[in-house]
DSSP file (Angstrom, degrees, kcal/mol; ACC not computed):
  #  RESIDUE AA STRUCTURE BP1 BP2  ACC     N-H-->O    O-->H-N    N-H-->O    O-->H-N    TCO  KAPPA ALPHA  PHI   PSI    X-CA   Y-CA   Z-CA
    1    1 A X              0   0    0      0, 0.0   116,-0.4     0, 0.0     2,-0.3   0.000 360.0 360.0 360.0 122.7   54.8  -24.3  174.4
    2    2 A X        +     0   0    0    114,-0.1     2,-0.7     2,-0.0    23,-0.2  -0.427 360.0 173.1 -90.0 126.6   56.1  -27.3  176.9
    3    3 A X        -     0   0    0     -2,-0.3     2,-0.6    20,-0.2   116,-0.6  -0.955  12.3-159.6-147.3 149.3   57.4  -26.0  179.9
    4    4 A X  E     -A   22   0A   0     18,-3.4    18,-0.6    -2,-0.7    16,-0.1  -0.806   3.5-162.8-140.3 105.8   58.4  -28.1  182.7
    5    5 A X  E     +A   21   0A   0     -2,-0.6     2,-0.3    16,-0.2    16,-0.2  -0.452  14.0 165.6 -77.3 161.0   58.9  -27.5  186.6
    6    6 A X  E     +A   20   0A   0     14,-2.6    14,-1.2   115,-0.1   115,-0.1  -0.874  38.6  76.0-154.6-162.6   60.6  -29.4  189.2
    7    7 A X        +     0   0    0     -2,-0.3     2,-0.3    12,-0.2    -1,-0.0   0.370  56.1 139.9  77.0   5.5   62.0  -29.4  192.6
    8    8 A X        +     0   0    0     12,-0.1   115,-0.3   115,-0.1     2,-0.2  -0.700  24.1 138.5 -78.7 135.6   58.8  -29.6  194.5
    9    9 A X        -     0   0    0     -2,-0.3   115,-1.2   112,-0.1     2,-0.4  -0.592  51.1 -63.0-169.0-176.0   58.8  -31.9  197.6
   10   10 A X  E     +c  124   0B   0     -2,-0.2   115,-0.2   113,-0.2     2,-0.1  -0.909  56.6 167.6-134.9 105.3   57.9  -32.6  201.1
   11   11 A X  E     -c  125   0B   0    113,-1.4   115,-3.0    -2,-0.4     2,-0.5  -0.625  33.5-112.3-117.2 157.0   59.2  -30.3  203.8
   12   12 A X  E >   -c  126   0B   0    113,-0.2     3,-1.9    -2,-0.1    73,-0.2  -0.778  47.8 -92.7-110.4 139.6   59.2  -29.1  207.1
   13   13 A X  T 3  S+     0   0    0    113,-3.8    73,-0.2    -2,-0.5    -1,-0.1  -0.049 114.8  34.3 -39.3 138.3   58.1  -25.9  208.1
   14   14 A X  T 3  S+     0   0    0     71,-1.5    70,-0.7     1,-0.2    71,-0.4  -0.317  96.9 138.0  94.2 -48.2   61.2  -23.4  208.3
   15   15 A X    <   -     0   0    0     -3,-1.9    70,-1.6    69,-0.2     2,-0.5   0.499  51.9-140.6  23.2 122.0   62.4  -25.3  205.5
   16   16 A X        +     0   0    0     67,-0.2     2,-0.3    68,-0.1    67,-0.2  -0.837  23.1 168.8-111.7 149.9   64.0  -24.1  202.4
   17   17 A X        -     0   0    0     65,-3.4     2,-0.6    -2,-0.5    65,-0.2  -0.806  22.0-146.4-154.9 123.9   63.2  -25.6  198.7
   18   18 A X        -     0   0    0     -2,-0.3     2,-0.2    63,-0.2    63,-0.2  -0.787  13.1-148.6 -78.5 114.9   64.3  -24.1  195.5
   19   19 A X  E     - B   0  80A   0     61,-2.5    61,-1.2    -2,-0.6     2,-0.3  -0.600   7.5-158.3 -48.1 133.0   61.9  -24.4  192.1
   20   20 A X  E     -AB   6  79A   0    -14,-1.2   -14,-2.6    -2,-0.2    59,-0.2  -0.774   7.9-174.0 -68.4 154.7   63.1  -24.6  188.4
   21   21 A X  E     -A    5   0A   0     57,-1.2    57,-0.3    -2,-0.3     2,-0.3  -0.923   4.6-178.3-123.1 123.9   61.3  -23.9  185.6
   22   22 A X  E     -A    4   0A   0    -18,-0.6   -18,-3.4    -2,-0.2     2,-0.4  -0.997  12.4-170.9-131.1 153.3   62.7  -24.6  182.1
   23   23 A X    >   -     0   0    0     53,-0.4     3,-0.6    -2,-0.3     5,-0.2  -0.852   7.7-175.2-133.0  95.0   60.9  -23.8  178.5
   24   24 A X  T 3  S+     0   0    0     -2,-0.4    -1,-0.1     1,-0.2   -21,-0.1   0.731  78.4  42.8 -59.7 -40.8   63.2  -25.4  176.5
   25   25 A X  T 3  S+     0   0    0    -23,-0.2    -1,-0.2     2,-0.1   -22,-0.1   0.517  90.1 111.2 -71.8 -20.4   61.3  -24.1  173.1
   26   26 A X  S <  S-     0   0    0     -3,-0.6     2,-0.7   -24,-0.2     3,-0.2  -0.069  79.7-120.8 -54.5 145.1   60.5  -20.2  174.2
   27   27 A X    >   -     0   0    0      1,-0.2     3,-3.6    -2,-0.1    -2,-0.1  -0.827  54.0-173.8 -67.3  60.0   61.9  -17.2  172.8
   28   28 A X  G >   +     0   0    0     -2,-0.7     3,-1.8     1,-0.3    -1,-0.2   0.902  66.2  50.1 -68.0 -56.7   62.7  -17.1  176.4
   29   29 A X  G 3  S+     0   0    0      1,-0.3    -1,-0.3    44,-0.2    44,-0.1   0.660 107.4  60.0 -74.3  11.7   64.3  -13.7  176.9
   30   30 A X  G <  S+     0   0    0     -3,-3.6    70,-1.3     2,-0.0     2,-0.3   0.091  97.3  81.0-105.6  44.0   61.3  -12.2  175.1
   31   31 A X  E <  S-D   99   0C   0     -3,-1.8     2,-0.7    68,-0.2    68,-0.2  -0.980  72.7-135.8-156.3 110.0   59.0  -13.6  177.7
   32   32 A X  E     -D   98   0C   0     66,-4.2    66,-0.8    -2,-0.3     2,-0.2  -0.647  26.2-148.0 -94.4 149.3   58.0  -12.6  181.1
   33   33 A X  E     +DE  97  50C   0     17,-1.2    17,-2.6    -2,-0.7     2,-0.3  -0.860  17.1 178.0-115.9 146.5   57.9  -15.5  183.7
   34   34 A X  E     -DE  96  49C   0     62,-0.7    62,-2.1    15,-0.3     2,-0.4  -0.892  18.9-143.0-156.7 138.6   55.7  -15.8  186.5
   35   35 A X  E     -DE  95  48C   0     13,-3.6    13,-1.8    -2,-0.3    12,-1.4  -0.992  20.6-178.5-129.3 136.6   55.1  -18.4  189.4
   36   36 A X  E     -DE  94  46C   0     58,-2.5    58,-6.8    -2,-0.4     2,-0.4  -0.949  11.4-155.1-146.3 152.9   51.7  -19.1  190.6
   37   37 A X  E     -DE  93  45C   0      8,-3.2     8,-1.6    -2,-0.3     2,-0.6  -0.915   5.0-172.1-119.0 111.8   50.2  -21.6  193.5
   38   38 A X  E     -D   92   0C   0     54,-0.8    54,-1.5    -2,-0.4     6,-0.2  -0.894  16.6-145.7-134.0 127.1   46.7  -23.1  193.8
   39   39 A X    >   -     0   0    0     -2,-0.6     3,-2.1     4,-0.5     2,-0.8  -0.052  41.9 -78.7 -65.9 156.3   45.8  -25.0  197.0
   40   40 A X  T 3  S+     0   0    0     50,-0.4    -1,-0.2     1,-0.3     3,-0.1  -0.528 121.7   2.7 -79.6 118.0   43.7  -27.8  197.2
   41   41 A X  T 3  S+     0   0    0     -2,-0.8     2,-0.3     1,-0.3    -1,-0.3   0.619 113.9 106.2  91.4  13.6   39.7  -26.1  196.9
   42   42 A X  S <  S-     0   0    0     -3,-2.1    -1,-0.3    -4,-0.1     3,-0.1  -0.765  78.1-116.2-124.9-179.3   41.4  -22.7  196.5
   43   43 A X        -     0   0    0     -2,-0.3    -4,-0.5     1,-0.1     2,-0.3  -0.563  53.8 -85.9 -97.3 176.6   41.7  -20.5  192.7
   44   44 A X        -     0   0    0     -6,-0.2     2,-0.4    -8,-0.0    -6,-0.2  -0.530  49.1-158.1 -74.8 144.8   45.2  -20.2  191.8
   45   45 A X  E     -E   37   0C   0     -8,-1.6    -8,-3.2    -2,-0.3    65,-0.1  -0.945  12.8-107.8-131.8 151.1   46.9  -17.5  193.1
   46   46 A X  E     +E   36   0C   0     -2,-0.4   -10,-0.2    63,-0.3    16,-0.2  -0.357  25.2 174.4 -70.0 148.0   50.4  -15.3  192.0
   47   47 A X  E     -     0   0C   0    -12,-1.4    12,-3.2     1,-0.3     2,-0.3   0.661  52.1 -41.6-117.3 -33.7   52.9  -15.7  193.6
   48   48 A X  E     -EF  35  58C   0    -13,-1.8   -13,-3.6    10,-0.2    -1,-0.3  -0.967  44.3-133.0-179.1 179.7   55.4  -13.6  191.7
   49   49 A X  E     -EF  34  57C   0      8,-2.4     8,-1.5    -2,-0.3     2,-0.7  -0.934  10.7-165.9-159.5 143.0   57.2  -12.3  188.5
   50   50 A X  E  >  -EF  33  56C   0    -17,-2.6   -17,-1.2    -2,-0.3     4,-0.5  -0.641  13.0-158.4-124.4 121.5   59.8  -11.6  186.5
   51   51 A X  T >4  -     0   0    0      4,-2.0     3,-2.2    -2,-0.7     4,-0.4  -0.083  34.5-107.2 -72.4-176.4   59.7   -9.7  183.6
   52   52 A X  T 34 S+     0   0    0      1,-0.3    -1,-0.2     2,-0.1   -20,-0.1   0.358 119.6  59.4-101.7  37.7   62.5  -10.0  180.9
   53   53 A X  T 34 S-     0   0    0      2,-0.1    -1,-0.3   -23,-0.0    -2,-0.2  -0.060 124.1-107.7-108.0  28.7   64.0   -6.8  181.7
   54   54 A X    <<  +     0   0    0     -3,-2.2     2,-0.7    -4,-0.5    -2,-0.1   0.803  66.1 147.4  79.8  -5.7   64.5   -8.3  185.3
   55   55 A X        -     0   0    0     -4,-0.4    -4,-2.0     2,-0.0     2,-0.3  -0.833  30.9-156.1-100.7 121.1   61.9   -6.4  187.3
   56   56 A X  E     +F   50   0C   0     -2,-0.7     2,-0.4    -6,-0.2    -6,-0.2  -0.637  18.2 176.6 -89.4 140.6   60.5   -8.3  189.9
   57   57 A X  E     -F   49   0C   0     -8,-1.5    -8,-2.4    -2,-0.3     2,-0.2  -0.967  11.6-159.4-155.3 137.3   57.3   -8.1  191.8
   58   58 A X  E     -F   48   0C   0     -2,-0.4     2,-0.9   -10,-0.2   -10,-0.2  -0.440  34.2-103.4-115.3-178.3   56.1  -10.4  194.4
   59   59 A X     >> -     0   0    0    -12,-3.2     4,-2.5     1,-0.2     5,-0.8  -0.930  44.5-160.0 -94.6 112.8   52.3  -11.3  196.1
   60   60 A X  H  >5S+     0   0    0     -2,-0.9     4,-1.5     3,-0.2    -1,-0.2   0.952  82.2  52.0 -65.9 -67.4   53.4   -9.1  199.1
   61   61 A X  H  45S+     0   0    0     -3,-0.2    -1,-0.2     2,-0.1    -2,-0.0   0.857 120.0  31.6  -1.6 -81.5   50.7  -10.8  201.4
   62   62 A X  H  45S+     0   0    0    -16,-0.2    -2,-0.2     1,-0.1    -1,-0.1   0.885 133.6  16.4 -64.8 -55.0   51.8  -14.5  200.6
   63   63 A X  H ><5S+     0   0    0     -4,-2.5     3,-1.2   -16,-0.2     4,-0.5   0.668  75.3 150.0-111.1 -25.1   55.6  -14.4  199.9
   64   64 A X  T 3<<S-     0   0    0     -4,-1.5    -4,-0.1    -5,-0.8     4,-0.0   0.566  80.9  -7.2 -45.4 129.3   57.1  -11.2  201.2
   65   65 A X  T 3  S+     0   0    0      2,-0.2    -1,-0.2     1,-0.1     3,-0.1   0.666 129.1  64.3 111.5 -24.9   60.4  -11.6  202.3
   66   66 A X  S <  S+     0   0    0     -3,-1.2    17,-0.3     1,-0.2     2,-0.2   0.593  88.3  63.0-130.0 -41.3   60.7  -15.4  201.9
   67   67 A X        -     0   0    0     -4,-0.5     2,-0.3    15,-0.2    15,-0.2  -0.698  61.6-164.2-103.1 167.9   60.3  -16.2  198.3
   68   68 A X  B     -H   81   0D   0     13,-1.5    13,-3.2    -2,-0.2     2,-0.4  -0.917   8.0-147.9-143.9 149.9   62.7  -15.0  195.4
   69   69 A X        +     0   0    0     -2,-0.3     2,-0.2    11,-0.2    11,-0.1  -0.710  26.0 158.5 -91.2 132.2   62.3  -14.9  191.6
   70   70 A X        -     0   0    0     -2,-0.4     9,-1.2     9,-0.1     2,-0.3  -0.775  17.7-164.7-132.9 166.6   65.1  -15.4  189.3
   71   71 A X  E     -I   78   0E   0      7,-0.2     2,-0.4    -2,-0.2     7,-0.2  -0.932  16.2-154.8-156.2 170.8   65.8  -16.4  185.4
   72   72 A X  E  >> -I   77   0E   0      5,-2.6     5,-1.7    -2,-0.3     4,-0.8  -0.951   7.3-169.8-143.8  99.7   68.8  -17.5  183.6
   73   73 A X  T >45S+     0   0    0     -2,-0.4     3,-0.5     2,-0.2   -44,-0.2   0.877  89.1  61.7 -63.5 -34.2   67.9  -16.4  179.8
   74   74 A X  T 345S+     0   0    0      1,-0.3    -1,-0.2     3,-0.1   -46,-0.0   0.859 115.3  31.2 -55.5 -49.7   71.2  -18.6  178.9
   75   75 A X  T 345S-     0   0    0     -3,-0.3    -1,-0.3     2,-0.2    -2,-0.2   0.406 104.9-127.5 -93.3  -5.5   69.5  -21.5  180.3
   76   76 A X  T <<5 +     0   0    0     -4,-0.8   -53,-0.4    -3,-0.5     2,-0.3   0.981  68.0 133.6  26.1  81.4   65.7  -20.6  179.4
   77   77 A X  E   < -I   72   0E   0     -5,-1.7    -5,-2.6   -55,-0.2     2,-0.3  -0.854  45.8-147.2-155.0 139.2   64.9  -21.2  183.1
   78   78 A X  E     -I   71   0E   0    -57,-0.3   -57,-1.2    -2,-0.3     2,-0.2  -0.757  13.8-130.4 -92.4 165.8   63.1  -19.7  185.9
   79   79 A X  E     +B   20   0A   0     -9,-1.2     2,-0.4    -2,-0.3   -59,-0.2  -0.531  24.4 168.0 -67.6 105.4   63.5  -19.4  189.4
   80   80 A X  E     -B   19   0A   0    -61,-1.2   -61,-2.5    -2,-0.2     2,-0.5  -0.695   7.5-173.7-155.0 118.5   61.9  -19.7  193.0
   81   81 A X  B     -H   68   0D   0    -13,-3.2   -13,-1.5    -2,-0.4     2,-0.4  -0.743  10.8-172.2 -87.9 153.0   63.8  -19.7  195.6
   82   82 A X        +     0   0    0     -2,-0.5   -65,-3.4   -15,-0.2     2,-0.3  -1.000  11.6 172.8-133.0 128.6   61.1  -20.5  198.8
   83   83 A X        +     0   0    0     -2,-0.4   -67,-0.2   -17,-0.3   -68,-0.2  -0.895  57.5  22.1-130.0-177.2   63.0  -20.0  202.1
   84   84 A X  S    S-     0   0    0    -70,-0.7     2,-0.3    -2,-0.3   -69,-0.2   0.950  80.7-165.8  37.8  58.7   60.8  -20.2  205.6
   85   85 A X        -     0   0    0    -70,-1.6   -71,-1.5   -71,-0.4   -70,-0.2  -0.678  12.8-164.2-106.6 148.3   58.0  -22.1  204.6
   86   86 A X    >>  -     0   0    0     -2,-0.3     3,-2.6   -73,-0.2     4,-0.7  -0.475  40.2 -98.8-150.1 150.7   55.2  -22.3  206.4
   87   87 A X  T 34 S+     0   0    0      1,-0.3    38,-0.2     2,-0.2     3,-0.1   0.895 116.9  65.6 -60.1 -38.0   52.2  -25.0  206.0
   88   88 A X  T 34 S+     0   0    0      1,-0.2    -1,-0.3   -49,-0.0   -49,-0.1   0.624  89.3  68.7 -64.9   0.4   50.0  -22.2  203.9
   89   89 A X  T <4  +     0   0    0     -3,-2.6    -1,-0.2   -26,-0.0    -2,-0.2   0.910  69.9 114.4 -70.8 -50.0   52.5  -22.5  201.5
   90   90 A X     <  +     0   0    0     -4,-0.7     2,-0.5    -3,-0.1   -50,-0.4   0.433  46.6 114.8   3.5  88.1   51.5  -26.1  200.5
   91   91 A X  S    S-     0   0    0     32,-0.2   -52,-0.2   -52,-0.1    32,-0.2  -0.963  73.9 -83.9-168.6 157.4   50.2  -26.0  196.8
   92   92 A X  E     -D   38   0C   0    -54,-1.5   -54,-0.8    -2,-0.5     2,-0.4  -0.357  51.9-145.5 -54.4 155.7   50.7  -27.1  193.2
   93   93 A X  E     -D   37   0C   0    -56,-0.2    28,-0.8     2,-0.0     2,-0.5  -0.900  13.9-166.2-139.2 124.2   53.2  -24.5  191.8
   94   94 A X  E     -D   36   0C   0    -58,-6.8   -58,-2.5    -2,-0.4     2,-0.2  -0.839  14.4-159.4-126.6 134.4   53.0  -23.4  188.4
   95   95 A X  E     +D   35   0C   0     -2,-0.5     2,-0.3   -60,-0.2   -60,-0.3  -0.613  26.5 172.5 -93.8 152.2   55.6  -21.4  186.3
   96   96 A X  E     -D   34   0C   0    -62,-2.1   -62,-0.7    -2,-0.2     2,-0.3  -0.901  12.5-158.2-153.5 177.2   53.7  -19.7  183.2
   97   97 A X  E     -DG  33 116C   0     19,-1.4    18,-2.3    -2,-0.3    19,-1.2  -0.870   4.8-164.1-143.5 173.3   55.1  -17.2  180.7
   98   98 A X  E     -D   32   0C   0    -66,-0.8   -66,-4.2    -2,-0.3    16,-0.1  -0.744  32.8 -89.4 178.0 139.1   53.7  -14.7  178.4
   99   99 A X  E     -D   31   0C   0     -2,-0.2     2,-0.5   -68,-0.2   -68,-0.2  -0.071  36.4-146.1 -27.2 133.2   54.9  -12.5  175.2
  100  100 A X        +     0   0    0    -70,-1.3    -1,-0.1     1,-0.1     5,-0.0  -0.980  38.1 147.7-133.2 107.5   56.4   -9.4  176.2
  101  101 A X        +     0   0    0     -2,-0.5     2,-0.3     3,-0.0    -1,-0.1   0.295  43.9  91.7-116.9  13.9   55.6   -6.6  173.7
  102  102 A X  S    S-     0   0    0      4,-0.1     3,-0.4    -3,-0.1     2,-0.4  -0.793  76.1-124.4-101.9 157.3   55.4   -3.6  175.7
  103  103 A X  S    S+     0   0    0      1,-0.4     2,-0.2    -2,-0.3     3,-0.0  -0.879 100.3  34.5-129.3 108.0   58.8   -1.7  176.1
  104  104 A X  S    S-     0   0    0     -2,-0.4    -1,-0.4     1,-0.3    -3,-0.0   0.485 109.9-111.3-130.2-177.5   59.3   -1.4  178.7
  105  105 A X        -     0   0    0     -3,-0.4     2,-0.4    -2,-0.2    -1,-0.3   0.486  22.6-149.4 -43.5 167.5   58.0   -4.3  180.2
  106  106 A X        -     0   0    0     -4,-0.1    -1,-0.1    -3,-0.0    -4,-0.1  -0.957  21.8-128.3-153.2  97.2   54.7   -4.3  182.6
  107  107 A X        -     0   0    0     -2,-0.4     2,-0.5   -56,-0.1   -51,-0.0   0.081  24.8-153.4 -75.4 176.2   54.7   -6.7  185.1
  108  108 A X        -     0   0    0      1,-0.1   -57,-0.1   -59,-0.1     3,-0.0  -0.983  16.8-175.1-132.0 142.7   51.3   -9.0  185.1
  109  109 A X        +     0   0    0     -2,-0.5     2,-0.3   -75,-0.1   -63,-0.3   0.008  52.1  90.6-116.3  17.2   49.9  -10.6  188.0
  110  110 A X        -     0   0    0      1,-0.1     3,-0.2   -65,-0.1   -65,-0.1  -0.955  65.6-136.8-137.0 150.8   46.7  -12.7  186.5
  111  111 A X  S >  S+     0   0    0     -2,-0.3     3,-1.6     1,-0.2    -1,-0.1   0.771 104.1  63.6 -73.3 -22.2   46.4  -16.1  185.2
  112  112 A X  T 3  S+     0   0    0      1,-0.3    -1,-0.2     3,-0.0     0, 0.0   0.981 105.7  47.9 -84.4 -47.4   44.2  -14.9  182.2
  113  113 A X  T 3  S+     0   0    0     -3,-0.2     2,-0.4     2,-0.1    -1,-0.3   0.386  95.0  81.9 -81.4  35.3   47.3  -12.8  180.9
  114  114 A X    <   -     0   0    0     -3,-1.6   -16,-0.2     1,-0.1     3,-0.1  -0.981  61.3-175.4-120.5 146.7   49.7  -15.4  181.2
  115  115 A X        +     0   0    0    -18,-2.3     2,-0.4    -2,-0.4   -17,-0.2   0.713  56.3  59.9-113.3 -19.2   49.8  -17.9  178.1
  116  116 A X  B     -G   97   0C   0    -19,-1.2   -19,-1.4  -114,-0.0     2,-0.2  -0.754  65.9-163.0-107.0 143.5   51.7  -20.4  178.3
  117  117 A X        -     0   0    0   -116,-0.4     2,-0.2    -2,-0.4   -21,-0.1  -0.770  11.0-148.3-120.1 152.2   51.5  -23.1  181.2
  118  118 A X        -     0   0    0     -2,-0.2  -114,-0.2   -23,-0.2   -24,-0.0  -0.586  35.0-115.4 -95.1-147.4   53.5  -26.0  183.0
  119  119 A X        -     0   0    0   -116,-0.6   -25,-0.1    -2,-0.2  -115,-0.1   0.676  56.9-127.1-102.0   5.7   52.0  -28.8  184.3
  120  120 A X        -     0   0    0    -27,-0.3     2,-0.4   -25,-0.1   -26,-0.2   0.275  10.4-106.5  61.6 176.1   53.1  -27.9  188.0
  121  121 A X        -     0   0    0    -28,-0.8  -112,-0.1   -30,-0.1   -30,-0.1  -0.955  23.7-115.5-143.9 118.7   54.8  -29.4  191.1
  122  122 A X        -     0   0    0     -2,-0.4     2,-0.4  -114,-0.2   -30,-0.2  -0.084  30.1-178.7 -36.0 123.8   53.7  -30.6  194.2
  123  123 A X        -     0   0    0   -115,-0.3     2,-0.4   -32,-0.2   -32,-0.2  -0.916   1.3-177.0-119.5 132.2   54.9  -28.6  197.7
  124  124 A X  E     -c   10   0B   0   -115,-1.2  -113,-1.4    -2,-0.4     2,-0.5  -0.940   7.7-165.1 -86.2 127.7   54.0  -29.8  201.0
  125  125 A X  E     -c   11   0B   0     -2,-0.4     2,-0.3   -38,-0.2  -113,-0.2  -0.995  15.3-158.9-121.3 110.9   55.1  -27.6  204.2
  126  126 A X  E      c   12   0B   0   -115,-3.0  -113,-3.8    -2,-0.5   -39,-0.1  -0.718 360.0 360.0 -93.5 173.6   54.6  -29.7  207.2
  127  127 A X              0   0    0     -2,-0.3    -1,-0.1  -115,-0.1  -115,-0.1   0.636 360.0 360.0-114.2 360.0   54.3  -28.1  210.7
């Protein structure tokens, strides 16, 4: 399943930068979407998700506050809005999906349950 981010860039700390995701081929609105970040020498990590009833749940830690997850089933695209960003945000960012059969939905936070990949996009936060 091809899915394709953009909007990734080079920014200054404080700095706002909005993400898309679109999976042009996806059953999209049976699909929960997820955005996840991995740092150069570091594992991938979540950042957040939304499942397709719309419940959101973020990496509390990392994002709280700052990032937000959206989709637009109409458009089969997700969302990250990044506002205040700070040089630890710096990392590929990758939007991933996975089959939603439980009703109702269960949000997921781990790469192994997610199935579907893009190929990511570059963030920099300078300070």
């Amino acid at each position: 399943v091809r899915m394709v981010e953009s909007g990734g860039g080079l920014v200054q700390a404080g700095s706002s930068l909005g993400l898309s995701c679109t999976a042009p081929s996806l059953s999209f609105s049976s699909f929960d979407m997820a955005w996840f970040r991995q740092a150069p020498g570091k594992e991938r990590e979540f950042v957040a998700t939304i499942t397709r009833d719309g419940l959101r749940v973020y990496n509390d830690d990392a994002v709280k506050g700052r990032f937000t997850i959206s989709r637009d089933n109409a458009k089969n695209a997700v969302y990250l809005q990044m506002n205040s960003l700070k040089p630890e945000d710096t990392a590929v960012y990758y939007c991933a999906g996975r089959l939603s059969i439980a009703a109702p939905a269960v949000p997921r936070n781990r790469t192994e349950d997610f199935g579907s990949w893009g190929q990511g996009t570059q963030v920099t936060v300078s300070s």
